[in-house]
N, C-alpha and C positions, 0 to 999 in steps of 0.2 A: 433594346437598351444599349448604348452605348460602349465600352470598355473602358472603365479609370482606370490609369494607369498612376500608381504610388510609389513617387522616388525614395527611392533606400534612405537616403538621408532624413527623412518624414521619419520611416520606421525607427532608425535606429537611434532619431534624437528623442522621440519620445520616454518622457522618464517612468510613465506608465506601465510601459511595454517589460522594461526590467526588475519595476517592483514586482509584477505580475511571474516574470522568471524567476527569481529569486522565493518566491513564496511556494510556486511551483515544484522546483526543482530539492526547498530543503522540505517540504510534505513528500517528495517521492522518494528521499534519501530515506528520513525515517520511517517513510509507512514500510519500505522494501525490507529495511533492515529488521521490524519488528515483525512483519508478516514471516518471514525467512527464519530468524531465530525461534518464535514462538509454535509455528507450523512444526518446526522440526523436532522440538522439543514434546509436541505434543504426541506427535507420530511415534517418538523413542516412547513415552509414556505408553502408550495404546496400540505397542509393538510388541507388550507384555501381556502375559497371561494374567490375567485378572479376570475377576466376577463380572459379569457382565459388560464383557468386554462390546459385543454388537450395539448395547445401547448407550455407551458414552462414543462411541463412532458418530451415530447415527446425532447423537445431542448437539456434537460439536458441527457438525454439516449442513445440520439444517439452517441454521442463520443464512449461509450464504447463496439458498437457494430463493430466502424472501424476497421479493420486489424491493428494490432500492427505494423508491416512496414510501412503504408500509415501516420500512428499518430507515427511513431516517425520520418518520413520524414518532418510532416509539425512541431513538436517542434524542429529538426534541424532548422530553418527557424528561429522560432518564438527565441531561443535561440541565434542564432547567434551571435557573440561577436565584428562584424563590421555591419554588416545591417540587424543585428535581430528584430524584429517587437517588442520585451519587451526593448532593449535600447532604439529601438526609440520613444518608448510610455514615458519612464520615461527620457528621455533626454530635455522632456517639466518640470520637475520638478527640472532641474539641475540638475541630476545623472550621473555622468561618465559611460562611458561604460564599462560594464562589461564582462569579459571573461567566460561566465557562461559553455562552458564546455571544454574549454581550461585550465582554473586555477582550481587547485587545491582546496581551498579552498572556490568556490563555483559549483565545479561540481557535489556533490551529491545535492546540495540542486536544481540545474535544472532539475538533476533524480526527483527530489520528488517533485517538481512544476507540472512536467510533471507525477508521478500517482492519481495527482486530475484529470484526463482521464478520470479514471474507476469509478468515486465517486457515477455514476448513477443507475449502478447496486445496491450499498452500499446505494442510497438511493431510490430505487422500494420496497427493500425487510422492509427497514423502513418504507416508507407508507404503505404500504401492513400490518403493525404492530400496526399503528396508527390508520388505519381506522378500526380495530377488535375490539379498546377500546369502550366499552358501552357508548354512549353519554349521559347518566344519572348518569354517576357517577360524568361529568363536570357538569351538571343541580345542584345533588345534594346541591354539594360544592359551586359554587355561592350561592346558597341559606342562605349558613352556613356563607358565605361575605369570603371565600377563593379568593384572587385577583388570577393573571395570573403565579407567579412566584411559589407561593402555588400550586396551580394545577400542573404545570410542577413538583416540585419536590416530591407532595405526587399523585399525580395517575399518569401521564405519563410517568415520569421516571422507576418506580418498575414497570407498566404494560409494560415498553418496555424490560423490561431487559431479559428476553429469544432471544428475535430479537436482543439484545448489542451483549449478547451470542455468536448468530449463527453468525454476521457477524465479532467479533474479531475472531472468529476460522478459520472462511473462508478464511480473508482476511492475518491473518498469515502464514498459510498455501501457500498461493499464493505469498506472499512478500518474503519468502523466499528460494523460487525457479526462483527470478526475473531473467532474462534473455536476453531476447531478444531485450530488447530497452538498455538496456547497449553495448551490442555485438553490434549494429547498430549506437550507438550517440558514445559511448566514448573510447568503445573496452575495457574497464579498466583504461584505462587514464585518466586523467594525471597523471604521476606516481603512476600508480596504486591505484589513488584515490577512483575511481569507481570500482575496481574490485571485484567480486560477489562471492562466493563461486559457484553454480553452473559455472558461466563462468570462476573460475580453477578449476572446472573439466572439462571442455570441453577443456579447452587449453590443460589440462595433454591426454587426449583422442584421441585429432584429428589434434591439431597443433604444438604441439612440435613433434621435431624429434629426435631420435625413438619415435613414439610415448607411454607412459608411462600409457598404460590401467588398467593395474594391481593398481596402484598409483591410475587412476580415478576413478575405480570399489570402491576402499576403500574409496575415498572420497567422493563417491555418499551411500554407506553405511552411513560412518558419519552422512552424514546429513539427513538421514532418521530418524537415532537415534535422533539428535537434532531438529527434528520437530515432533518425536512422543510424547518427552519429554515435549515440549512447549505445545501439545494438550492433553497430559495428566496432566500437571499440570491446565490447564484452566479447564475441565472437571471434575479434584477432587474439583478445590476451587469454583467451579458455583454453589454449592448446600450454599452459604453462602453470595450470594447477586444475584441471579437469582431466579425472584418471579413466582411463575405460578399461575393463576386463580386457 
């Protein structure tokens, strides 16, 4: 087969290509940002001695071990926009039903409902962070009459910020190559509300016809470039609020 070759100005005039970034890029700002804060949060939570502490570990992990098919079959379900199990939870508070991946206007935010999924992995690798802190630097500081909010923001926070580190880079990385649960809940739609950079390259690939390889080749390029870019600008500016023992 021959080599197409796709001038830049093709790519870059396409108006496609940047609805596609932009839908992209603001799904991986909030899913990062909600994985991150709720992970962490949960890790301080279940950092605690509590009853049954092994089986709320184990409750919150298991989602992100299910096959991405099987958990975006059961948020079809739980989303549905006539007898989805979230309208009729909030239909006791008087909420109209919502078309969560029908309408436009709140179909990415059912994407992003649905990657509080994975949060558990985002919070193994933060307790795994928490429980490394020296339990005498929290002795110390009560001592010194540091309350709870002091402690969290001079020794938990700076000691966790290598593990903030590692999982905004991971979880970047991973959010924007989302895939498979768009192609499965919304395909792109509604009017290409949801649609992903990776899933136009996949359409350019395999379901348009002819299909347009050459066009997808570039655009899987692309976004190598804009996710090496994203991990290397995290990477230069980590040396400026990432603490290491």
């Amino acid at each position: 087969m021959p080599t197409v070759i796709v001038p830049l100005k093709d790519i870059l005039t396409d108006p496609q290509l940047w609805k596609c970034f932009a839908t992209t890029g603001r799904y991986a700002l909030v899913s990062v940002g909600i994985e991150t804060i709720l992970g962490f949060a949960l890790a301080m939570l279940l950092n605690a001695k509590v009853r049954f502490l092994g089986v709320w570990r184990t409750l919150f992990y298991i989602p992100s071990i299910v096959p991405i098919v099987a958990t975006s079959m059961i948020w079809l379900y739980v989303l549905n926009g006539r007898a989805g199990l979230l309208n009729w939870f909030s239909s006791f508070f008087g909420v109209d039903r919502i078309r969560w991946l029908s309408d436009p206007e709140f179909a990415m935010t059912g994407l992003l409902m649905m990657s509080t999924t994975w949060v558990g992995v985002t919070m193994i690798i933060f307790l795994a962070g928490l429980q490394n802190i020296p339990e005498e630097y929290y002795e110390a500081a009560k001592i010194d009459g540091a309350g709870g909010m002091t402690r969290l923001l001079r020794i938990t926070i700076p000691l966790m910020t290598p593990t903030i580190y590692l999982n905004i880079l991971v979880n970047i990385i991973n959010t924007f190559q989302v895939f498979s649960q768009v192609l499965i809940m919304t395909d792109g739609g509604p009017r290409n509300a949801t649609r992903t950079f990776v899933l136009h390259i996949y359409d350019n690939a395999f379901t348009y016809l002819p299909p347009q390889m050459g066009y997808a080749s570039a655009l899987a390029w692309i976004l190598f470039m804009i996710v090496f870019a994203f991990t290397a600008i995290i990477v230069v500016t980590s040396n400026r609020w990432v603490y290491y023992n």
